[in-house]
N, C-alpha and C positions, 0 to 999 in steps of 0.2 A: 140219233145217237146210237141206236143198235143197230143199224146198218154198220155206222163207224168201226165201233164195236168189232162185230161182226165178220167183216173187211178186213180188219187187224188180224184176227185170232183163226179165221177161217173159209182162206181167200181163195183157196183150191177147190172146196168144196161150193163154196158160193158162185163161182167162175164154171163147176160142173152142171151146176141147175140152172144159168142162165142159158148155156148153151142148149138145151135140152126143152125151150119153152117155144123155139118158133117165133116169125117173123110176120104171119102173117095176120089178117083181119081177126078167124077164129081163135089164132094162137091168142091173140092180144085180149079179146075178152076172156078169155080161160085164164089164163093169167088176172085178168083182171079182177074174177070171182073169187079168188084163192081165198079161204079165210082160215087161218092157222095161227096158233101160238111155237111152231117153232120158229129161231132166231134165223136159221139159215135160209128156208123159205121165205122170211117176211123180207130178209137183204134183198135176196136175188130176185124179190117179187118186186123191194121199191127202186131198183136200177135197171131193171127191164123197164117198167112203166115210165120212169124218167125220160127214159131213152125214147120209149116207141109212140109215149102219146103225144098228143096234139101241141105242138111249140113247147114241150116238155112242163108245162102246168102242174103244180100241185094242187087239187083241188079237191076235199070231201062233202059230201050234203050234209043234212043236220043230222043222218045216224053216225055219221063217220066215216063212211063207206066211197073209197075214192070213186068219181064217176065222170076221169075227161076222157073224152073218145080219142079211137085211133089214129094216130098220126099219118097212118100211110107212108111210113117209111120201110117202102120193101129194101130196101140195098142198104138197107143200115148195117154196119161195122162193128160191135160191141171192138174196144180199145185193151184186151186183155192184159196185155203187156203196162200198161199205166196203172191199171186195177192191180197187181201185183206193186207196184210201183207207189202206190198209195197203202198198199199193207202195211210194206217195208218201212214206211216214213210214222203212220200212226203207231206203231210201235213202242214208241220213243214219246208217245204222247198219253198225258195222264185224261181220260176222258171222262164225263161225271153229267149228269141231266138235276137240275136243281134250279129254285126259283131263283131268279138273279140274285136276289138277297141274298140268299145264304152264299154266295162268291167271296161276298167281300173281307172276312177274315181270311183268304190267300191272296191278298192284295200287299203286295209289298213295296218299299220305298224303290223308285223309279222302273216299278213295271209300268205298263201300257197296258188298257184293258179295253177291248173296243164293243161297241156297245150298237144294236140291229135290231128294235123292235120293232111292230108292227106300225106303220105310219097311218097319222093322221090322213083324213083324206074330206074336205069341204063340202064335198058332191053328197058325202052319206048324212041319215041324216042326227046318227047318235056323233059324229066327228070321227069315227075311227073305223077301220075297216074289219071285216070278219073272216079271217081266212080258213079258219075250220071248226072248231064245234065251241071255241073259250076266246072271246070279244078281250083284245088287250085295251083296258078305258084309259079314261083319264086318269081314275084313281090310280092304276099301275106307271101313265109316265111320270104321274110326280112322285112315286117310289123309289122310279129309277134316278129323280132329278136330285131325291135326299140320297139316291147310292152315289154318283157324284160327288156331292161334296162330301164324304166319306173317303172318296178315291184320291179325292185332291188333300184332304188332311194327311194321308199315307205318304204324301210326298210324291205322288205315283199320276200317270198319266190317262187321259181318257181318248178316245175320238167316237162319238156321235153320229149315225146318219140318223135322217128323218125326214119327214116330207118340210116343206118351207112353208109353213100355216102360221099364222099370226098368233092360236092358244101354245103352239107349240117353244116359239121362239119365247113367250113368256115365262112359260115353264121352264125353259132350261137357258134363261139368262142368268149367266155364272157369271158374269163380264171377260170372258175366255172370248176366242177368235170366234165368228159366225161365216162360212165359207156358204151362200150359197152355188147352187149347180142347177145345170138342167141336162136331162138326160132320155134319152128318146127307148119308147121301151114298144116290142113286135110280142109281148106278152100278152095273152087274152085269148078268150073265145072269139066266136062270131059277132055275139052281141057287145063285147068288150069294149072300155075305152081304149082306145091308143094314140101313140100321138108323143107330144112333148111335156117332161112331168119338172118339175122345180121342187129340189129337194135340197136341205140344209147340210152341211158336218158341222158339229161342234166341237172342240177340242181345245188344248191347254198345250199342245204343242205345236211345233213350229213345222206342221204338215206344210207341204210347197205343192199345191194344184197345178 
């Protein structure tokens, strides 16, 4: 969200520090060290490392601390012209970082709200995965299952992804549509799974796959 942010309000100046950070092996861990609290910095530190590291990975340890190696993208292109292009559009967008919960009083009759938490996943062995230092549980999908029916009493619409897991489909049985999908994903390490993943949408609308 502060990159967002960010990008919006200070797209000249975040466009002049990426250029400025180098492409290669060294550039990319100096880059990768930076540790700062200013807003400008931290943009143009997380859109360089999106860019240059490994299959473009988000990944922090348990201090925080992002730690995917270098992509080996020497001939990479930063897309400046789009980056201005996404200023100009976020502009016009009210942007806000808040626990899901507090959303739903700007939940109006026939908005759409679409909804992307952390998925289930079988293989682990609390049922949900950890993608950086705060475990989204169980306790938080059936949060989201009571925000839901909250969205549907506004008269307003939902749509749902999630993994296709059997606690999951029970949790968010609203008797709305269950779309699943399978979707092939080149994301991971070395060590990673990959491969072909089967994940749900839920929704209350008459989405067309």
């Amino acid at each position: 969200m502060l990159t967002y942010k960010t990008v919006r309000d200070s797209i000249d100046d975040v466009i002049d520090l990426i250029k400025r950070f180098g492409t290669g092996e060294e550039a990319y861990y100096t880059v990768r060290g930076i540790k700062t609290n200013d807003p400008i910095r931290k943009a143009a530190q997380f859109i360089y490392l999106n860019q240059m590291s490994y299959n473009g990975i988000y990944r922090v340890n348990s201090e925080g601390n992002y730690n995917v190696p270098w992509g080996k993208r020497l001939n990479y292109h930063f897309d400046y012209e789009n980056l201005h292009n996404v200023s100009i559009y976020l502009k016009k967008i009210n942007i806000q970082t808040m626990d899901f919960e507090g959303c739903i009083s700007r939940v109006r009759k026939n908005a759409l709200v679409f909804l992307d938490p952390p998925y289930t996943h079988s293989k682990i062995e609390n049922g949900f995965i950890q993608y950086n230092q705060k475990t989204f549980t169980l306790q938080d999908q059936l949060r989201l299952s009571i925000m839901i029916d909250k969205i549907k009493s506004r008269g307003a619409y939902y749509i749902l992804t999630n993994a296709d897991h059997e606690v999951i489909r029970e949790v968010f049985d609203k008797g709305d549509r269950v779309i699943p999908i399978v979707r092939s994903s080149g994301i991971g390490g070395k060590n990673a799974q990959r491969g072909q993943y089967e994940e749900c949408i839920f929704t209350n609308t008459n989405l067309v796959i």
